[in-house]
C-alpha positions as CSV (number, residue, x, y, z in Angstrom):
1,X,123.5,104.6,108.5
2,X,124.8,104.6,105.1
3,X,123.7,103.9,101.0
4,X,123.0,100.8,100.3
5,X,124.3,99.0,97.9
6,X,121.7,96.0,97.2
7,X,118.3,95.0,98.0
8,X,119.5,91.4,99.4
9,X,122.4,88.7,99.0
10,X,123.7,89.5,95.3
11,X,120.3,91.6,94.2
12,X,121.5,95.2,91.9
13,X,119.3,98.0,92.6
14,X,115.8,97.8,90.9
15,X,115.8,101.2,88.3
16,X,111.9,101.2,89.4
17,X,112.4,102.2,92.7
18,X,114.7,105.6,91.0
19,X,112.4,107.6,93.3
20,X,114.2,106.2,96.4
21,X,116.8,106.1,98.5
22,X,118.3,103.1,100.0
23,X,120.5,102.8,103.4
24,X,122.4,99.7,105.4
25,X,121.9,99.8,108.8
26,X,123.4,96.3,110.3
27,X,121.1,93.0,108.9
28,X,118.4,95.4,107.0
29,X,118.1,97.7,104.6
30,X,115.8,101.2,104.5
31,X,113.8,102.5,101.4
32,X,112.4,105.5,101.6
33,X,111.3,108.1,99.4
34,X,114.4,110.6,98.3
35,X,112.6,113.8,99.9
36,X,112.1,112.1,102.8
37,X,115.7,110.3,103.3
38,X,116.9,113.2,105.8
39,X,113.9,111.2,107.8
40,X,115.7,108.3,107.7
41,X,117.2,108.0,111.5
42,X,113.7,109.4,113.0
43,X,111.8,106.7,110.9
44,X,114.2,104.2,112.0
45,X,113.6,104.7,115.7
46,X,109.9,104.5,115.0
47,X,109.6,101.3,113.7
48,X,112.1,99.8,116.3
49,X,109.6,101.6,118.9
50,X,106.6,99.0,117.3
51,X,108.4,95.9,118.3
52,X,106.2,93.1,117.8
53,X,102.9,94.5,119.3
54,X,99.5,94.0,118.2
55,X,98.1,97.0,115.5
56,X,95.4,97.6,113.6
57,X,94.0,95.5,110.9
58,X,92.9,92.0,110.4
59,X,95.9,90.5,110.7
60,X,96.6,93.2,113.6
61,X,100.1,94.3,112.0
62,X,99.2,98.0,110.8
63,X,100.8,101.1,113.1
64,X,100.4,104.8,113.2
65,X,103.7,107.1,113.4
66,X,104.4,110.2,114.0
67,X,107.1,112.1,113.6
68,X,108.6,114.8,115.4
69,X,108.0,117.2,112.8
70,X,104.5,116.0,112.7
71,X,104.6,113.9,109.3
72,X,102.1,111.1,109.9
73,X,102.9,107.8,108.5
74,X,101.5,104.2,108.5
75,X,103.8,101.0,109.3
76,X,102.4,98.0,107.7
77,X,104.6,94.8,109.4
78,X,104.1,92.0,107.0
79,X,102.6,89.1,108.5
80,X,101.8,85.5,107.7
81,X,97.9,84.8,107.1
82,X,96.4,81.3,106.6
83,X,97.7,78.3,108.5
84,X,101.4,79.0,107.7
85,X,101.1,81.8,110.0
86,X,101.3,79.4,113.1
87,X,105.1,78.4,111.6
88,X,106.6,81.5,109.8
89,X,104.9,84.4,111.8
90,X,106.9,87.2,110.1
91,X,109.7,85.4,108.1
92,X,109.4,85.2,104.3
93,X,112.2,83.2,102.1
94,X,113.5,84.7,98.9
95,X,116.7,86.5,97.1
96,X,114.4,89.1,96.7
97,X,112.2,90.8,99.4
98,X,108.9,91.3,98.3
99,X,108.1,94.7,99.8
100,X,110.6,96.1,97.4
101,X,108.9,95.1,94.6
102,X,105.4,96.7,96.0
103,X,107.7,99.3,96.6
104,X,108.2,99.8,92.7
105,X,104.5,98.9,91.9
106,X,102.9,101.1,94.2
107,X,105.1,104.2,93.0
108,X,104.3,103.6,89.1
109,X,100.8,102.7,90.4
110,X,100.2,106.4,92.0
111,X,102.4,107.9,89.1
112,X,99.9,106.7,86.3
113,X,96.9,108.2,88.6
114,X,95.5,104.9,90.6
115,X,94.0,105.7,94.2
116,X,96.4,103.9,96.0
117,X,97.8,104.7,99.1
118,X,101.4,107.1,99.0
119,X,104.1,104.7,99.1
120,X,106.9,106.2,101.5
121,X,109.5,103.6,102.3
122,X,110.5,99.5,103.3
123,X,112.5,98.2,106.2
124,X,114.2,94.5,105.7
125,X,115.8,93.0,108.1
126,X,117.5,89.5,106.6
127,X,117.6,87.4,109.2
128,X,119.4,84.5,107.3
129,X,120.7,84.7,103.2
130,X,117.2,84.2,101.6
131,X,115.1,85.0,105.4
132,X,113.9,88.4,106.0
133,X,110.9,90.0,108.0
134,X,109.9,93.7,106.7
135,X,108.0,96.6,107.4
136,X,106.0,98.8,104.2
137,X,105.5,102.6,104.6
138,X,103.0,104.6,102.9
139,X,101.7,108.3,104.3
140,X,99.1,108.0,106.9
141,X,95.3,108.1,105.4
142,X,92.2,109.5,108.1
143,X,89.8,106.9,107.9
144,X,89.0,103.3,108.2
145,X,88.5,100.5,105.6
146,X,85.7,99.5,103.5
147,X,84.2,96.7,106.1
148,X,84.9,99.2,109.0
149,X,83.0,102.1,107.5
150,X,79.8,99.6,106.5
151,X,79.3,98.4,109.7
152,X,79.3,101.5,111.7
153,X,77.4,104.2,108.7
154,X,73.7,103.1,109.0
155,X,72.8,105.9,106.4
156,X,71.7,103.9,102.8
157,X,72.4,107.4,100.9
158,X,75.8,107.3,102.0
159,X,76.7,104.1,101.9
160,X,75.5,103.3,98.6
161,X,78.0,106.5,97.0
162,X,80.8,105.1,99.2
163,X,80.0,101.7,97.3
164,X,79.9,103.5,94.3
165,X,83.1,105.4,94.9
166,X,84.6,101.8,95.6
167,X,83.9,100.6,92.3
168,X,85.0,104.0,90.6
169,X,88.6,103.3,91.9
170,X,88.0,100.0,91.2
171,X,87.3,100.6,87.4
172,X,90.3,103.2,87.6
173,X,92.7,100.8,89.1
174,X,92.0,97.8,86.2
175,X,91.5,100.7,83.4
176,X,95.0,102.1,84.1
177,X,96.6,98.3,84.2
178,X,97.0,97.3,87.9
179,X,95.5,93.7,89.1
180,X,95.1,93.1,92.6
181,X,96.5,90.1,94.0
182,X,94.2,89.8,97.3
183,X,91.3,92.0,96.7
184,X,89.2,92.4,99.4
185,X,87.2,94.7,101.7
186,X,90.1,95.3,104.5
187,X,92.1,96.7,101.1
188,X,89.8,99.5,100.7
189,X,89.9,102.2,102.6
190,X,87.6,105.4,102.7
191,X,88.8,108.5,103.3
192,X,86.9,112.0,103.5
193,X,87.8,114.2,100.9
194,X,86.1,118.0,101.7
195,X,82.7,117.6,102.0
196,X,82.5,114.2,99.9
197,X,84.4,110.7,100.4
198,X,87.1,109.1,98.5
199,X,88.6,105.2,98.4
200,X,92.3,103.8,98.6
201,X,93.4,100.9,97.6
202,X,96.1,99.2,100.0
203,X,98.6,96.7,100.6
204,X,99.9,95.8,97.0
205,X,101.7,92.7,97.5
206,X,102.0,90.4,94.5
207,X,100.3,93.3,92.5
208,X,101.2,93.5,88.6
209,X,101.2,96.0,86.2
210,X,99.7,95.7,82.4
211,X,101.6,98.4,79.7
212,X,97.2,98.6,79.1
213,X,94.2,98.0,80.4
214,X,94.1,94.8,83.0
215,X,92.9,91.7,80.6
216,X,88.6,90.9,81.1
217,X,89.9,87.5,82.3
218,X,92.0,88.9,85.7
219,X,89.7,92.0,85.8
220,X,86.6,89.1,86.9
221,X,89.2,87.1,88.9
222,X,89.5,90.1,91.0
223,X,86.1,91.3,91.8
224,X,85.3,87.5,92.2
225,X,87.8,87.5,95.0
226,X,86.2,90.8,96.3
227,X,82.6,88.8,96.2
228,X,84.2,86.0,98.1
229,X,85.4,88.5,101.0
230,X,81.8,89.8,101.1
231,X,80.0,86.5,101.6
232,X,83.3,85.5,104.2
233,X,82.6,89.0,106.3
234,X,79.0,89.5,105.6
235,X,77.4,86.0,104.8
236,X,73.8,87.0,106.1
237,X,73.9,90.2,104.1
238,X,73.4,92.3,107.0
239,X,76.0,95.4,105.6
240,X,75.6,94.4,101.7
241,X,72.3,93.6,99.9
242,X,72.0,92.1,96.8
243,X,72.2,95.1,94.6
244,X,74.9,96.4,96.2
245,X,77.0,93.5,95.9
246,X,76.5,93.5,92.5
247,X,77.3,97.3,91.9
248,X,80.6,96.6,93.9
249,X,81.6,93.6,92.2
250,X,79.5,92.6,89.0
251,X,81.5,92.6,85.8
């Protein structure tokens, strides 16, 4: 394993991702964190332990790992959603692989104090000049997401400050300049935090960053795209009443 030199066919290193180390191993290229870069070979034989298995998530591509030394991460394989799934699977085109740029956003994300979850690292593996299939790291959370939590916590008290915690980081995230590209409620996750509960915000592909506060007009796009996963998951209101779909999402 040794430094790499680019993120893809004729790509400079991004200054963002300053915070990282990158190495060449064969077709793909590993980002990971610079304190954690001594890591490198055991996170490596990790994610080669994955293989294409079935995980966690809706689209069944999130895996726990553990390291020897006990570190707990999460493995998020990108995969295809929507109809395109049945053609490309895993494989996205580009010069530039997406997960690097999460990479970037999620660490200037966390920096400026937005609940997201720890970025840790990236794995691409270019399977042609502008095909690659990756892997994003962030450091392992105890819990389960937002739609998890609502359908198995029966107790109103609870789950109405859990919504309420939601919206917090929600408020947080657009305050401090961060739009969501795919908000929904399997990009939440609750955590417990001592004796209270707090919520993460994953999986920021196609994210961007404001220098301010997230304009009114994306802010609404967002939580509208937040209402449409509620009526999608929860169309009879069964986990989500009225009030609290509008405490969660109203502008």
């Amino acid at each position: 394993m040794r430094p790499a030199t680019h993120h893809g066919p004729g790509r400079p290193a991004n200054s963002l991702l300053a915070g990282f180390q990158s190495f060449q191993l064969g077709r793909r290229v590993v980002y990971l964190r610079r304190d954690l870069a001594v890591r490198a070979p055991a996170i490596v034989v990790s994610l080669n332990a994955i293989g294409s298995g079935e995980g966690a998530g809706n689209r069944l591509s999130g895996f726990a790992l553990k390291l020897e030394d006990g570190t707990e991460l999460f493995a998020r394989i990108n995969r295809r959603g929507g109809l395109i799934r049945h053609a490309l699977k895993d494989l996205y085109i580009g010069m530039r692989a997406r997960p690097v740029r999460e990479l970037a956003v999620a660490a200037e994300a966390r920096r400026r104090g937005i609940p997201v979850a720890e970025p840790i690292g990236a794995m691409i593996e270019w399977i042609a000049p502008i095909v690659y299939r990756s892997v994003f790291l962030t450091r392992a959370l105890a819990g389960m997401t937002l739609w998890e939590f609502l359908r198995i916590d029966d107790d109103a008290v609870v789950r109405a400050h859990i919504i309420k915690q939601t919206r917090q980081a929600l408020d947080t995230m657009h305050r401090l300049g961060l739009f969501h590209a795919d908000l929904n409620l399997h990009n939440l996750f609750v955590t417990e935090s001592r004796d209270s509960f707090t919520v993460a915000i994953l999986d920021l592909d196609k994210a961007r960053l404001f220098h301010g506060p997230v304009p009114a007009r994306m802010r609404a796009r967002n939580l509208a795209r937040l209402r449409q996963s509620v009526r999608k998951l929860d169309p009879d209101r069964r986990y989500l009443d009225s009030d609290a779909l509008e405490l969660l999402t109203g502008i």
